[in-house]
C-alpha positions as CSV (number, residue, x, y, z in Angstrom):
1,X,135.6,106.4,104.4
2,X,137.9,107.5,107.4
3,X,140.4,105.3,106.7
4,X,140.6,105.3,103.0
5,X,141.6,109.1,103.8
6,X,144.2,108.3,106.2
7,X,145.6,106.2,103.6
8,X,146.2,109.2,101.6
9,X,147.6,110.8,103.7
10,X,150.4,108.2,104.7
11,X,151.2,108.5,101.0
12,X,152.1,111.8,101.6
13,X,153.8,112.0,104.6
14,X,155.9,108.9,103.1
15,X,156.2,111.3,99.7
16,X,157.7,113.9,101.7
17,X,160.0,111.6,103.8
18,X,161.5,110.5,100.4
19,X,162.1,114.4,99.8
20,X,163.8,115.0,102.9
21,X,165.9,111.7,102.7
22,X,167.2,112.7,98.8
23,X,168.2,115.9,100.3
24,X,169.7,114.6,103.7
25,X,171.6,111.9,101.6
26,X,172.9,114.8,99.1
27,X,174.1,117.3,101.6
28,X,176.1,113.8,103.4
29,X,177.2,113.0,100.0
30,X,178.6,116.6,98.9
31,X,180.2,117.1,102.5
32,X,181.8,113.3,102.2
33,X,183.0,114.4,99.0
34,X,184.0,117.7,99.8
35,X,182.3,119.2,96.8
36,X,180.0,122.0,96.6
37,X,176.3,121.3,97.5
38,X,174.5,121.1,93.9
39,X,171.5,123.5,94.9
40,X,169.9,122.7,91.5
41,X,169.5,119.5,91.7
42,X,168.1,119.8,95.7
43,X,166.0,123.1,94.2
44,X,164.3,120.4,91.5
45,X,163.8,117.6,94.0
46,X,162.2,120.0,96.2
47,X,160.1,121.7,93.1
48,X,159.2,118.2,92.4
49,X,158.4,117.6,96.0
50,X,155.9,120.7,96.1
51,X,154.4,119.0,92.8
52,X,153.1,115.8,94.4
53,X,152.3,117.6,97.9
54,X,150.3,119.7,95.5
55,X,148.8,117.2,94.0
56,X,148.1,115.2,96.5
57,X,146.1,118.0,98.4
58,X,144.1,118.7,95.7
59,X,143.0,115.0,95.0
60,X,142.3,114.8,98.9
61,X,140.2,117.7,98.9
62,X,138.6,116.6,95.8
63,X,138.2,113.2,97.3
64,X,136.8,114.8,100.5
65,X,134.6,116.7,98.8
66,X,133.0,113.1,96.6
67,X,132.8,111.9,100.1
68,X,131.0,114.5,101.4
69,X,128.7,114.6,98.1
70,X,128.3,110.9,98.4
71,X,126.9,111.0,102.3
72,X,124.5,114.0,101.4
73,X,122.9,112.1,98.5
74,X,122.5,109.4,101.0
75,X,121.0,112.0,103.8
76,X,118.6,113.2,101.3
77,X,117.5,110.0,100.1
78,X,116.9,109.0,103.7
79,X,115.0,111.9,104.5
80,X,112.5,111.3,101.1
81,X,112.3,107.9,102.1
82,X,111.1,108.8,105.8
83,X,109.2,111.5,104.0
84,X,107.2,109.4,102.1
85,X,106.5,106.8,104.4
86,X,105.1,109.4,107.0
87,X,102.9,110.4,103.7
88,X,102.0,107.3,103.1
89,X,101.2,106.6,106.5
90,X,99.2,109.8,107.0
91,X,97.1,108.7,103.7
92,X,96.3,105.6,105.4
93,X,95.3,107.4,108.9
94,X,92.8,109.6,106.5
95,X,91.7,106.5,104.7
96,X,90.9,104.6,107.5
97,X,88.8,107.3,109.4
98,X,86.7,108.9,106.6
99,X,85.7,106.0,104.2
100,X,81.9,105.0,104.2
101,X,79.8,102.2,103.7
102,X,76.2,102.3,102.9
103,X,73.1,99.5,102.5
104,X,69.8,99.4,100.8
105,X,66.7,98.9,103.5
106,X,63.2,98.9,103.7
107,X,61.6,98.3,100.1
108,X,62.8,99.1,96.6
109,X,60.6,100.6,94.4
110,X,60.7,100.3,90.4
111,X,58.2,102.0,87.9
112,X,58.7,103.9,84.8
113,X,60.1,107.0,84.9
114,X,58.6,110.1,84.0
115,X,58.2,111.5,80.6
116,X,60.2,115.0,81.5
117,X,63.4,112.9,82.0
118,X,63.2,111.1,78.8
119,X,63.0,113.9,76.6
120,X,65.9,115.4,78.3
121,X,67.8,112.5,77.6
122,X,66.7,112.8,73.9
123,X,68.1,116.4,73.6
124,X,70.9,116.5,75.3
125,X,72.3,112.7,74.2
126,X,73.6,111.8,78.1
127,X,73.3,108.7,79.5
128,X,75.6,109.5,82.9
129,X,72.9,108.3,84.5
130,X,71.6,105.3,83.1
131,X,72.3,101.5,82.5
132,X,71.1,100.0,79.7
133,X,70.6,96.1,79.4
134,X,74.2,94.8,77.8
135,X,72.8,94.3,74.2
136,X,71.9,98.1,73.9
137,X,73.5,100.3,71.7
138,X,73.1,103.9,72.8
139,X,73.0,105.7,69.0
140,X,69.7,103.2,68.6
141,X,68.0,104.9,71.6
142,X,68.8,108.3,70.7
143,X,67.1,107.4,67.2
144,X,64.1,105.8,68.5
145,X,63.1,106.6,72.2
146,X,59.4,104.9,71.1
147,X,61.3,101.1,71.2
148,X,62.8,101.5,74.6
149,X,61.4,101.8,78.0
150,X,63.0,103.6,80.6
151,X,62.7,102.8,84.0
152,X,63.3,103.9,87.7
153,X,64.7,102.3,90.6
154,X,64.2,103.6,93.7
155,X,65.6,102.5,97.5
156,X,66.5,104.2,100.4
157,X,70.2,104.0,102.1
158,X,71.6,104.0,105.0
159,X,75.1,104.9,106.2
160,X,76.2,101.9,108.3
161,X,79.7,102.7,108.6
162,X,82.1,105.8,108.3
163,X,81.2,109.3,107.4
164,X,78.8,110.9,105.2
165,X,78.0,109.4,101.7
166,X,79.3,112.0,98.8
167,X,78.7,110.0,95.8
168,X,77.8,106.2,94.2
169,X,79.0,105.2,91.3
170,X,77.2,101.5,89.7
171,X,79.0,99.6,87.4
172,X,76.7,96.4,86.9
173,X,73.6,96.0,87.9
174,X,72.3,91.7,87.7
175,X,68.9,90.8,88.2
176,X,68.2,87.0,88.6
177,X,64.6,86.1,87.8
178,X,63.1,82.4,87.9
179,X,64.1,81.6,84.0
180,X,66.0,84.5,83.1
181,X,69.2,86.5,84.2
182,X,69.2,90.6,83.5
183,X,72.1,92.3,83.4
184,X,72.5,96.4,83.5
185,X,75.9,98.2,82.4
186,X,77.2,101.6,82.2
187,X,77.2,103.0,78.4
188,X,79.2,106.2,78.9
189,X,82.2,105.1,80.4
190,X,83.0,102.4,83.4
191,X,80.5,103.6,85.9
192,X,77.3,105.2,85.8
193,X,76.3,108.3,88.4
194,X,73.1,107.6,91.0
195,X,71.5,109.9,91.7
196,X,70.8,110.5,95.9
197,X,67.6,112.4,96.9
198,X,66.6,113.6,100.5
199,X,63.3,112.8,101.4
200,X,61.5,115.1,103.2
201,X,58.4,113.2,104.1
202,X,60.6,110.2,105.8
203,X,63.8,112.1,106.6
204,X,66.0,109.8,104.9
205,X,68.2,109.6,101.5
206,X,67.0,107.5,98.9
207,X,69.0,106.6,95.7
208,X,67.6,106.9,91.9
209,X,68.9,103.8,89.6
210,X,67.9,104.9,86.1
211,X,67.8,101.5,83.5
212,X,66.7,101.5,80.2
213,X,65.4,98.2,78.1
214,X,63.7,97.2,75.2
215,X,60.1,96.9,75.1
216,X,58.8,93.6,75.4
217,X,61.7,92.6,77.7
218,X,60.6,89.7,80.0
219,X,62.7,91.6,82.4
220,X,59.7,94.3,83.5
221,X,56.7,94.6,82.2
222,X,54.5,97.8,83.3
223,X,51.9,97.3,86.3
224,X,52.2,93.9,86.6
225,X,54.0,92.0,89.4
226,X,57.6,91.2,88.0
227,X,58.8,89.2,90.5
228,X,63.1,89.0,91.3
229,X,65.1,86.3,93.1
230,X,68.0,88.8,93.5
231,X,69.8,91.6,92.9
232,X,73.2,92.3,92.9
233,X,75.4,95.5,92.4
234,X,78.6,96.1,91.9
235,X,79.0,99.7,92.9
236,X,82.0,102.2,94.1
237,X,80.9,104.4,97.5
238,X,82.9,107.7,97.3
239,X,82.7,109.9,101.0
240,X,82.2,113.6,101.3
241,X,86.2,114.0,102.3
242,X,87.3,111.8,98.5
243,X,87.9,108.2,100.0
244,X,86.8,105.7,97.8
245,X,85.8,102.2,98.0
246,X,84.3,99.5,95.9
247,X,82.2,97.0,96.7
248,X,79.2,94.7,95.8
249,X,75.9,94.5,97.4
250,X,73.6,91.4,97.3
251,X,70.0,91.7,97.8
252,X,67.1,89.8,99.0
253,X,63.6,90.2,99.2
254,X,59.9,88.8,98.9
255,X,57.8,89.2,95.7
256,X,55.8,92.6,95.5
257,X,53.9,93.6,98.0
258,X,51.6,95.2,95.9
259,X,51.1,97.5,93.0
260,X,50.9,100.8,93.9
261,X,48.8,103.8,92.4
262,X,51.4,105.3,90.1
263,X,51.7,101.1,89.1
264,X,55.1,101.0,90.5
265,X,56.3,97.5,91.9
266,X,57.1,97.2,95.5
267,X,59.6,95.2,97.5
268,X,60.5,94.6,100.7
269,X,64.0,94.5,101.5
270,X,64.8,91.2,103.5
271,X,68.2,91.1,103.4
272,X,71.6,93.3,102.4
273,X,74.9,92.2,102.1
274,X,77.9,94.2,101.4
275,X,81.1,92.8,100.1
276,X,83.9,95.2,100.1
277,X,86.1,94.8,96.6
278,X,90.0,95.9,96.7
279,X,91.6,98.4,98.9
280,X,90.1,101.9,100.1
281,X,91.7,104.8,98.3
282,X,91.9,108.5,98.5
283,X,90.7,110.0,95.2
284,X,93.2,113.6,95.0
285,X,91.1,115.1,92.5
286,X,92.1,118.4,91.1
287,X,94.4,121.2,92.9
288,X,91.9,124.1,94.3
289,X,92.6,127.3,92.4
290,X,91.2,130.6,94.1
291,X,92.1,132.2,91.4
C-alpha cells in the first residue's frame, strides 16, 4: 500500500514539473521574442495547474483514507477471529472439567408402580416421564388406563467420572429376552426425563425408569421371575454446571434373585458398560433475568 501511494505522488510532483516547464518555456519564449509576457495564458496554465494539484490531493486523501478503512476491517476481523477462538477454547476448558459420567450398580429393581402415579398421569395427560413399548399410541392409554400396565424401574447410580449429576435424559430403552426383543421409546418428544431419588436408608441416588406396556406382554409379567439377557440404554447425562453428553450403557446381570414382598423382581448388576456417543457440549440455556 506504501508504494502504490508513492506512486501518486510521483504523478504529482511530475504534474507540477510540467507546470513550471510551460511557464519557464513561455517566459524564454516571450523574452526570445521580445514580446510582452502573456500573463493569461501563464494565469490559466497555473489555474489549471492548481486543478490537478487539487485533485490529486483529494483522491490521495481519499485513497488514504480506503486504505486506512481497508486495514481496520482487517484489525477487527483479526481481533473477532482471536476472540472467538479464545471463546471457543474457554468452552472447551469448561467442557472438559465439569462433564459427568454415571453407571448403574448393585441390583435393579422392577415392579409395578403405584396406583397414585397412574391416576396422575390420567389427569393431567403427561408422559415426560415414561417410555412406552414402540407400538403404543399415547391417546389409547389416556382412554383406557385398565389395558395397560405401568411399571417401575429402579437402580442406583454412581458418579464415576466428573462432577455432580444434574439430570438424565433416556431415549431407548432395549431389553433382550431369550425369544423376544423389547424395545422402550420416549412418546413426548426425543427423550424422556428420569427421575433421580436420594436414598436415605443407603445414602446413595437411585434413578426411577417409568415404562408402560400392554397387558399380557411377554415382556413382564407381575410376581413372577421375568428373566433378561440385557439391557441397553441409550441415554444423555446432563451435569449440575449444563455440560452435556450422550451415551449408551449396556447391562449385564444374573436372573432374579428373588421375588420380593411388594413382588418386585430383583437383579444383580454384574456388569456396566458405558459408551460415550458424540461430542460433550455445553447446553447455554436461557439468559438469567433478575428482573
Amino acid at each position: 500500500m506504501k508504494k502504490k501511494n508513492r506512486f501518486k505522488i510521483s504523478y504529482l510532483i511530475i504534474a507540477w514539473a510540467s507546470v513550471l516547464a510551460l511557464i519557464t518555456i513561455t517566459i524564454i519564449i516571450s523574452a526570445a521574442t521580445r514580446r510582452e509576457i502573456n500573463y493569461d495564458l501563464i494565469s490559466i496554465i497555473i489555474t489549471f495547474a492548481a486543478f490537478i494539484s487539487a485533485s490529486f490531493f483529494t483522491f490521495a486523501v481519499f485513497n488514504h483514507n480506503a486504505a486506512i478503512r481497508i486495514q481496520s476491517d482487517e484489525i477487527r476481523h483479526q481481533t473477532n477471529a482471536v476472540n472467538r477462538r479464545a471463546e471457543l477454547f474457554r468452552n472447551l476448558q469448561f467442557i472438559a472439567a465439569n462433564y459427568t459420567i454415571i453407571d448403574f450398580v448393585d441390583h435393579m429393581l422392577i415392579y409395578s408402580e403405584y396406583e397414585r402415579y397412574i391416576q396422575k398421569v390420567k389427569e393431567t395427560g403427561r408422559f415426560q416421564f415414561y417410555l412406552m413399548e414402540n407400538d403404543i399410541i399415547k391417546e389409547n392409554v389416556l382412554e383406557s388406563l385398565d389395558d395397560y400396565q405401568f411399571l417401575t424401574v429402579r437402580m442406583p447410580i454412581k458418579i464415576i467420572e466428573g462432577k455432580a449429576i444434574g439430570k438424565v435424559s433416556l431415549s431407548k430403552i432395549k431389553f433382550e429376552k431369550e425369544n423376544s426383543t423389547h424395545i422402550f421409546i420416549p412418546t413426548e418428544g426425543n427423550e424422556s426425563t428420569v427421575l433421580i431419588l436420594y436414598n436415605e436408608i443407603d445414602h446413595r441416588m437411585e434413578t426411577i425408569i417409568n415404562l408402560i406396556m400392554k397387558k399380557g406382554s411377554q415382556f413382564y409379567t407381575a410376581e413372577e421371575i421375568n428373566p433378561f439377557l440385557k439391557i441397553k440404554i441409550s441415554l444423555t447425562l446432563e451435569s449440575l454446571l449444563g455440560v452435556i453428553i450422550g451415551g449408551a450403557i449396556e447391562l449385564y446381570f444374573t436372573n432374579p434373585e428373588k421375588i420380593e414382598k411388594s413382588g418386585a423382581n430383583k437383579y444383580k448388576i454384574n456388569s456396566s458398560q458405558f459408551e460415550i456417543l458424540g461430542k460433550p457440549r455445553l447446553n447455554v440455556g436461557k439468559e438469567y433475568d433478575p428482573d
